[in-house]
N, C-alpha and C positions, 0 to 999 in steps of 0.2 A: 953705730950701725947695728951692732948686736941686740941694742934693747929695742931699736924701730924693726928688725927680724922678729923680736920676739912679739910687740904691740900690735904690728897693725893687723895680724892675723886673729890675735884674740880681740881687738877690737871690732873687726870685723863678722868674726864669731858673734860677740854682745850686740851689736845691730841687727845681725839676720835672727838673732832671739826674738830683738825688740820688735821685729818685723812680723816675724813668727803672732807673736802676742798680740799685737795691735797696736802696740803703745808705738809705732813710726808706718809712715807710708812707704811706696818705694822709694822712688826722689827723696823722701828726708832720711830714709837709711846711707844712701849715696853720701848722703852732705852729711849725716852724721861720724860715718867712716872716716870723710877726709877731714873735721874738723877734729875728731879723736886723735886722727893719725900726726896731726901739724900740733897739738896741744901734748902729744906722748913724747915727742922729740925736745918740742922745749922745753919740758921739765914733769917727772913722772909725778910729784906729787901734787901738781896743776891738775895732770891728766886724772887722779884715783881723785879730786875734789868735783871735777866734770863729770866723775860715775855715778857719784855719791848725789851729786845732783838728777842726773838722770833717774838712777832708779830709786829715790824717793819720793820725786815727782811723778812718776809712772804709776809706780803705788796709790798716791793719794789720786790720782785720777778716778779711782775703784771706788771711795766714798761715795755712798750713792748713786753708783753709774746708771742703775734702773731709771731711780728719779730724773738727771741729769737728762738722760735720752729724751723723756714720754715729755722732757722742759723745754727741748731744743737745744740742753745748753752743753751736751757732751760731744762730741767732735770724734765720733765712732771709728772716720777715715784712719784714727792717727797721726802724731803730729807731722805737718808738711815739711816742704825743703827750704820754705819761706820763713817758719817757725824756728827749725832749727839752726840755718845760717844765720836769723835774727839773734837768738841767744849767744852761740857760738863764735861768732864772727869777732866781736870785742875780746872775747875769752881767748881765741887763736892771735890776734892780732896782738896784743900786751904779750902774751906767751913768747911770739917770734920774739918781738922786740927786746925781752928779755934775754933770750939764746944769742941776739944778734949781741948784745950791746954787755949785758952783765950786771944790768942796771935793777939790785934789788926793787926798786919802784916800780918797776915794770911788770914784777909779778906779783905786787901788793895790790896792784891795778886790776892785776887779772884774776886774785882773790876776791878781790871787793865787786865784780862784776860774775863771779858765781857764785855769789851770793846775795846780790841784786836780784839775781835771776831766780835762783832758787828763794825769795822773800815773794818774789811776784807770781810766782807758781802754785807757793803752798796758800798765800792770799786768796786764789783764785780759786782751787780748790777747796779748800776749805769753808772759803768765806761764803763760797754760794752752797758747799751741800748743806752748811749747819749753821751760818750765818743772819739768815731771816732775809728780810725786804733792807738791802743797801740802802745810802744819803749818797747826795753828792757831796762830794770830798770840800766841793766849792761852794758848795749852797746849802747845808747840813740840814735844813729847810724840807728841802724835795727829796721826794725817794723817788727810787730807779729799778727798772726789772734787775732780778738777779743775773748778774754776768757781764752786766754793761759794764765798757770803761770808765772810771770814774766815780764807781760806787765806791763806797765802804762800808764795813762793818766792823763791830768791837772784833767779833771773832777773827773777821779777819784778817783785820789789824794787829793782832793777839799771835795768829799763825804765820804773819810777813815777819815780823820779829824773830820769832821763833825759828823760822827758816833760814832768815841768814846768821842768827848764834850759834843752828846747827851748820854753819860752813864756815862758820868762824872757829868752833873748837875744830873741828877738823885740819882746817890751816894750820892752827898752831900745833896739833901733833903730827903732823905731817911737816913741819916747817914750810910752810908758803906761807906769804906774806906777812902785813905787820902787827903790831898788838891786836889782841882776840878784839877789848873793845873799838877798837879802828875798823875793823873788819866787819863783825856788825853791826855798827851805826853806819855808814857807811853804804853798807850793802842796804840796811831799812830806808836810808833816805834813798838811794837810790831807785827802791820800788816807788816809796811812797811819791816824789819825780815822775813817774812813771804815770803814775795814777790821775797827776796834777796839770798833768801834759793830754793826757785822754780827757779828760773834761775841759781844758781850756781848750781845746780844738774841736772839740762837739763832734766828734766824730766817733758815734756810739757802736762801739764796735763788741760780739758777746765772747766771752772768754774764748779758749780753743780756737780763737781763730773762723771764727762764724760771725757774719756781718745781720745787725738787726736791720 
């Protein structure tokens, strides 16, 4: 009781930042709150890998935000409540499960899924400020505007890696979940899943949450 006294206030504090900045709307400051609040109970070093996620994503959002805008392909609102429950939802859900139950798996699950998250983030941003003209993941053939689902690029293939090795060491100094290399390989297939599922469903959607 004394650490959810002390979390949800500074949790809520770091949303009305994020708020503050742009990097969340209202509605997904709401949903970030409670998804912070239900990940800091089940276990604090879940909750500091969901920071560590947030605000390096937030950060690389700023990579060519000029460009991004004048592209279409920056998402100025901040992220929604649709966004955030999307990422969060699996992250809080494994968390509980783990508080409920005590079942080490449970939060290897919920490492491996911020760090899904954080591989498909830094992909995104990355891949489209510095990345060039994407392929389809499934037809390497055609290329695709920057930001569709379903593209890739080396870069940003290079940065989805990247992104869940940086939540993988974090896991393992913080003790959440299992081997570093479990955590990101894992978390990489899980974006690059992600990617393979946007293109077989044709439904071309542009990063940020912006429909072409």
């Amino acid at each position: 009781m004394e650490l959810y006294l002390v979390a949800v206030p500074s949790i809520a504090a770091l949303a009305l930042f994020a708020l503050k900045k742009g990097f969340l709307t209202v509605r997904g400051t709401v949903s970030a709150i409670a998804v912070g609040s239900i990940v800091a109970v089940a276990h604090v070093g879940l909750f500091l890998l969901l920071v560590a996620f947030f605000l390096s994503s937030s950060l690389l959002t700023r990579l060519r935000a000029e460009w991004k805008r004048a592209m279409g392909l920056k998402d100025v609102s901040g992220r929604s409540l649709r966004q955030v429950a999307g990422v969060g939802t699996p992250i809080a859900v494994f968390g509980l499960l783990y508080a409920a139950a005590g079942d080490p798996r449970f939060l290897g699950a919920a490492a491996v899924a911020v760090a899904a998250a954080n591989a498909d983030t830094w992909a995104s941003e990355v891949g489209v400020a510095y990345g060039g003209r994407p392929r389809h993941i499934l037809a390497p053939w055609r290329t695709l505007e920057p930001g569709v689902s379903g593209g890739v690029t080396p870069v940003g293939a290079a940065a989805s890696f990247t992104g869940a090795l940086f939540i993988a060491l974090l896991a393992q100094l913080l003790g959440v979940g299992g081997p570093l290399w479990k955590v990101a390989t894992l978390g990489y297939l899980g974006e690059v899943l992600d990617s393979v599922l946007g293109a077989a469903l044709q439904v071309k959607y542009i990063c940020n949450g912006k429909v072409s």
